[in-house]
C-alpha positions in Angstrom: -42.6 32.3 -22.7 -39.8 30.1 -23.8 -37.4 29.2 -21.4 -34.0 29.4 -22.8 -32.3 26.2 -23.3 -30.0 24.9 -20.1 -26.5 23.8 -20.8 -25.8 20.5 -19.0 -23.8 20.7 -16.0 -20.0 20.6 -15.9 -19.5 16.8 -14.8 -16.6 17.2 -12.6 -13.1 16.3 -14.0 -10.1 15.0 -11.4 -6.7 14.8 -12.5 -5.3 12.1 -10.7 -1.8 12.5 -13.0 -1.6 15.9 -11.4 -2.4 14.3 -7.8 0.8 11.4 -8.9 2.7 14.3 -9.4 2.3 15.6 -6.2 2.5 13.2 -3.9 5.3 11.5 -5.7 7.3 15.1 -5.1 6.1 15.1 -1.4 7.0 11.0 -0.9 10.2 11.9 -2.3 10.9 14.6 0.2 9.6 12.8 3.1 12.4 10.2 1.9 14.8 12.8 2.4 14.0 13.8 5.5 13.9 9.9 6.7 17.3 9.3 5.4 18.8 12.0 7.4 17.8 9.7 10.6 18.2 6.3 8.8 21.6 4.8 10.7 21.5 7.9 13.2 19.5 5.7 16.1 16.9 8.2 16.0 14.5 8.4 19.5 12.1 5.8 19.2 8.5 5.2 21.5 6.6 2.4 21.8 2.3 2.3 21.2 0.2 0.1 20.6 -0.1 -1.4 24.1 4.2 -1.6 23.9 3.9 -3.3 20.4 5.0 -1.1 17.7 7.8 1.1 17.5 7.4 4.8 16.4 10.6 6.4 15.7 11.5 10.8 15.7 11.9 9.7 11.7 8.1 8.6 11.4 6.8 11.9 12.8 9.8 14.3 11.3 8.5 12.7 7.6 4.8 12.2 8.7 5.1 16.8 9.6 6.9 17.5 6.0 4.2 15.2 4.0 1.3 17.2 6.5 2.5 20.5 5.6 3.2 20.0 1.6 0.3 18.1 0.8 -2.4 19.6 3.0 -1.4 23.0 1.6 -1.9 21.9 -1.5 -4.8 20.1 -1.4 -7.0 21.5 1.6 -9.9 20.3 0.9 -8.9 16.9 0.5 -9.1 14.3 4.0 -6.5 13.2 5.8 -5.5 9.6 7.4 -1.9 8.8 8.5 -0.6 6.3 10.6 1.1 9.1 12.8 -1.9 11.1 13.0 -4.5 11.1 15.4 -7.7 10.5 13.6 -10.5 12.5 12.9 -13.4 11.1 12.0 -13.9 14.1 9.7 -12.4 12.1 6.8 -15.3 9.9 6.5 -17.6 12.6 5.1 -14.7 13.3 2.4 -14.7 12.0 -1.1 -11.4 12.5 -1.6 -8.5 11.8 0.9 -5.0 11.3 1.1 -3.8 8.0 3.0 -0.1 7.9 4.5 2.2 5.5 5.9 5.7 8.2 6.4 7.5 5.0 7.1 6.2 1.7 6.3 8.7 -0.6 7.9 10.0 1.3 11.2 11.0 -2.2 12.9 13.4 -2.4 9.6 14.4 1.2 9.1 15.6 1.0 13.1 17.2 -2.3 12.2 19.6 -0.6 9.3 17.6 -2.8 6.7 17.2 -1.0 3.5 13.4 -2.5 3.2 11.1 0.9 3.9 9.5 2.7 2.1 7.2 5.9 2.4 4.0 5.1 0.9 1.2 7.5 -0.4 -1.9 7.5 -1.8 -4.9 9.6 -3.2 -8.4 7.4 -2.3 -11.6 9.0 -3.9 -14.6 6.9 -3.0 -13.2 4.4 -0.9 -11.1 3.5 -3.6 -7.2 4.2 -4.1 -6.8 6.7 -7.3 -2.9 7.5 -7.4 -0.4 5.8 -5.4 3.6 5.9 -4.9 6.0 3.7 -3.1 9.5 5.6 -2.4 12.1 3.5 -1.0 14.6 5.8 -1.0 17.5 3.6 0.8 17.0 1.4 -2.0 16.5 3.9 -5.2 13.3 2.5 -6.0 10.2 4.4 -6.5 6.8 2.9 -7.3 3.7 4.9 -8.9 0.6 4.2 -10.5 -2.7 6.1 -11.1 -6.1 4.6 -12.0 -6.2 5.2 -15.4 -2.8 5.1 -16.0 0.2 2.0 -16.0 2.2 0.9 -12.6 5.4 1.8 -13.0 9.1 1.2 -11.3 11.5 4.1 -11.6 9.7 5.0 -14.8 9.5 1.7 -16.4 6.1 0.0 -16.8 5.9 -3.3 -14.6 3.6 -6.4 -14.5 3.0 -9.4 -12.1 4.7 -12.8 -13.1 3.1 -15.2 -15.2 3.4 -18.4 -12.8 0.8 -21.0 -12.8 -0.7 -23.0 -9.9 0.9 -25.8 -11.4 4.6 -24.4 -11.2 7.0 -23.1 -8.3 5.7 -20.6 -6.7 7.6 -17.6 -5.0 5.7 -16.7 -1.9 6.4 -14.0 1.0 4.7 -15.1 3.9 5.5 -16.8 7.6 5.8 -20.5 8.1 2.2 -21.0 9.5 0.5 -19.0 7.0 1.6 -21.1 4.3 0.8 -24.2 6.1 -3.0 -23.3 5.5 -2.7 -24.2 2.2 -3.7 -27.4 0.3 -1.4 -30.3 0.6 -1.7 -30.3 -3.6 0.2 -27.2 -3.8 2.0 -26.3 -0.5 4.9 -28.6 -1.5 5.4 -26.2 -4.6 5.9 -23.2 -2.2 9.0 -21.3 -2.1 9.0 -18.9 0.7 11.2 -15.9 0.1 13.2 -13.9 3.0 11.0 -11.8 5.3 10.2 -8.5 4.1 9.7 -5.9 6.5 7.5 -3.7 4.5 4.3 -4.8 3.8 3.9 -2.4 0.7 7.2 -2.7 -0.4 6.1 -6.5 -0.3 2.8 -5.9 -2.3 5.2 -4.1 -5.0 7.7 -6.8 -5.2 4.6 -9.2 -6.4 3.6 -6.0 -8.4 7.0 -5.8 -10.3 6.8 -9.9 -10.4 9.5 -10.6 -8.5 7.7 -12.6 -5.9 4.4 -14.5 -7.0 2.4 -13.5 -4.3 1.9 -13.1 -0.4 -0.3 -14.1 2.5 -1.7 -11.0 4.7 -1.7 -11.5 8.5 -5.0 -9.8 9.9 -5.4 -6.4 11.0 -3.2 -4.9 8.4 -4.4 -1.2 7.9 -5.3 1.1 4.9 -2.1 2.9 5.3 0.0 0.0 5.2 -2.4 -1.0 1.3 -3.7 1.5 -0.4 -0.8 2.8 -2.8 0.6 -0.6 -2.9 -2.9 -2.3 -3.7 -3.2 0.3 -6.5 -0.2 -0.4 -7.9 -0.5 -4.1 -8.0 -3.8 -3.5 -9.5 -2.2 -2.2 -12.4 0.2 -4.1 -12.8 -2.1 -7.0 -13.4 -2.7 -8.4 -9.8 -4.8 -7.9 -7.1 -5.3 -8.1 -2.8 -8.1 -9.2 -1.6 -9.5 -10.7 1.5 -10.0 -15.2 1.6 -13.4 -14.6 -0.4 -11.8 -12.6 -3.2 -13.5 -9.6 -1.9 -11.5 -6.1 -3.0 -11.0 -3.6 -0.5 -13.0 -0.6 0.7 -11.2 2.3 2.2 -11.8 5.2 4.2 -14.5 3.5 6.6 -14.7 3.6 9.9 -12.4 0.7 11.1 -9.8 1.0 8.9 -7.8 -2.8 9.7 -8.3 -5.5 7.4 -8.5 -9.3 7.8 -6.5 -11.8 6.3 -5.5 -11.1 2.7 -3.9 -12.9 -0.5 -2.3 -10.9 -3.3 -1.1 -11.6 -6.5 -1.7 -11.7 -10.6 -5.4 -12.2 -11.1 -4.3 -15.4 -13.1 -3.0 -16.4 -9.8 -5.1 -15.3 -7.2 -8.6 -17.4 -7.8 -6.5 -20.7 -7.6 -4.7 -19.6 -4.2 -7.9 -19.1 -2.8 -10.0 -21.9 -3.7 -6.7 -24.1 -2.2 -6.5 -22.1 1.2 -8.2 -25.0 3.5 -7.3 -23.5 6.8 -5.9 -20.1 8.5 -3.9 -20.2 11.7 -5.4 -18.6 14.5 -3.6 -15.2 15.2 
């Protein structure tokens, strides 16, 4: 007897533009809720062995993102900075991964540079991303398939050469690891608190790019790194290496970003990191 033919199986379909949509609505509401303590000298405690600050503002906007995107998506895996682990994210495809506040030291300080950053990783890889700095009316989004945008207009890295100027956001001794040939052409910009707020200034091309410290985590990069991704850059560790997320240690070492013009040349002239 004839068996009767077999349709193929559904290959599975993910709509990351619906998963923008989403977390771009829940970024923007943990915003809110941050800016009603931004100024107000919320409660703050210290971990980390006494080293980082944690502020009633983190875990107020860490609670509304918890509740609207877990609802939503409860199947997905979960890894915030103001969550305890569970190691039951590493059997997950599909996660969300959550800074509330990226840049407590700055939010506490009154400094507009924050932001609340958000990201969908499927595979170890970030698939949608947003950036909402709400004290400064700047949100950044991107998807995998899809264009990194600022507040709705499309965005790219600069176009600098290793040849010209170069606007760099990184401390004193980082830059000092670099070549003598090109460290003279170094302009190092003001601080910036946020680390992915700094990741989408290269993204939007205001800065050219920035030196990591080590033991930077997957909250801190994964929407920013998608986002400058898109834009036409890139972050990756001192042997051009990309990122894998979702693994079991989730810090990173020492990492260069910027456009993917750029970055090859930075590395090759990086004779020396500082000890940290």
């Amino acid at each position: 007897m004839q068996e009767p033919d077999r349709k193929p199986e559904a290959v599975p379909q993910f709509d990351w533009q619906a998963d923008l949509v989403l977390i771009t609505e829940a970024a923007r509401e943990a915003g809110r809720v941050a800016m009603a303590h931004f100024g107000q000298s919320p409660e703050v405690w210290w971990k980390n062995e006494g080293r980082s600050p944690v502020s009633a503002a983190d875990y107020a906007a860490n609670r509304v993102l918890e509740e609207i995107l877990r609802d939503a998506r409860p199947n997905y895996g979960w890894l915030s900075e103001e969550t305890d682990d569970d190691p039951a994210r590493l059997s997950c495809d599909t996660l969300f991964v959550i800074d509330p506040i990226d840049g407590t030291r700055a939010f506490l300080a009154g400094k507009d540079t924050w932001c609340v950053s958000v990201a969908v990783v499927h595979k170890r890889t970030p698939v949608a991303g947003v950036l909402v700095a709400p004290s400064l009316g700047e949100e950044f989004t991107a998807t995998i398939d899809g264009p990194a945008r600022r507040n709705g207009q499309d965005i790219s890295v600069s176009t600098a050469g290793i040849e010209g100027t170069l606007k760099f956001a990184s401390a004193q001794d980082m830059v000092a690891s670099f070549s003598s040939a090109i460290r003279p052409r170094i302009e190092r910009v003001d601080h910036i608190p946020s680390l992915a707020y700094r990741l989408a200034l290269v993204a939007d091309g205001r800065i050219d790019a920035t030196l990591v410290k080590k033991s930077s985590h997957d909250w801190d990069l994964a929407a920013a790194d998608l986002i400058l991704a898109r834009a036409g850059g890139a972050i990756t560790d001192l042997d051009g290496e990309a990122l894998v997320y979702n693994r079991q240690e989730v810090t990173h070492p020492v990492l260069c970003a910027a456009s993917r013009e750029l970055l090859p040349a930075l590395l090759k002239n990086i004779s020396r990191i500082p000890r940290s």
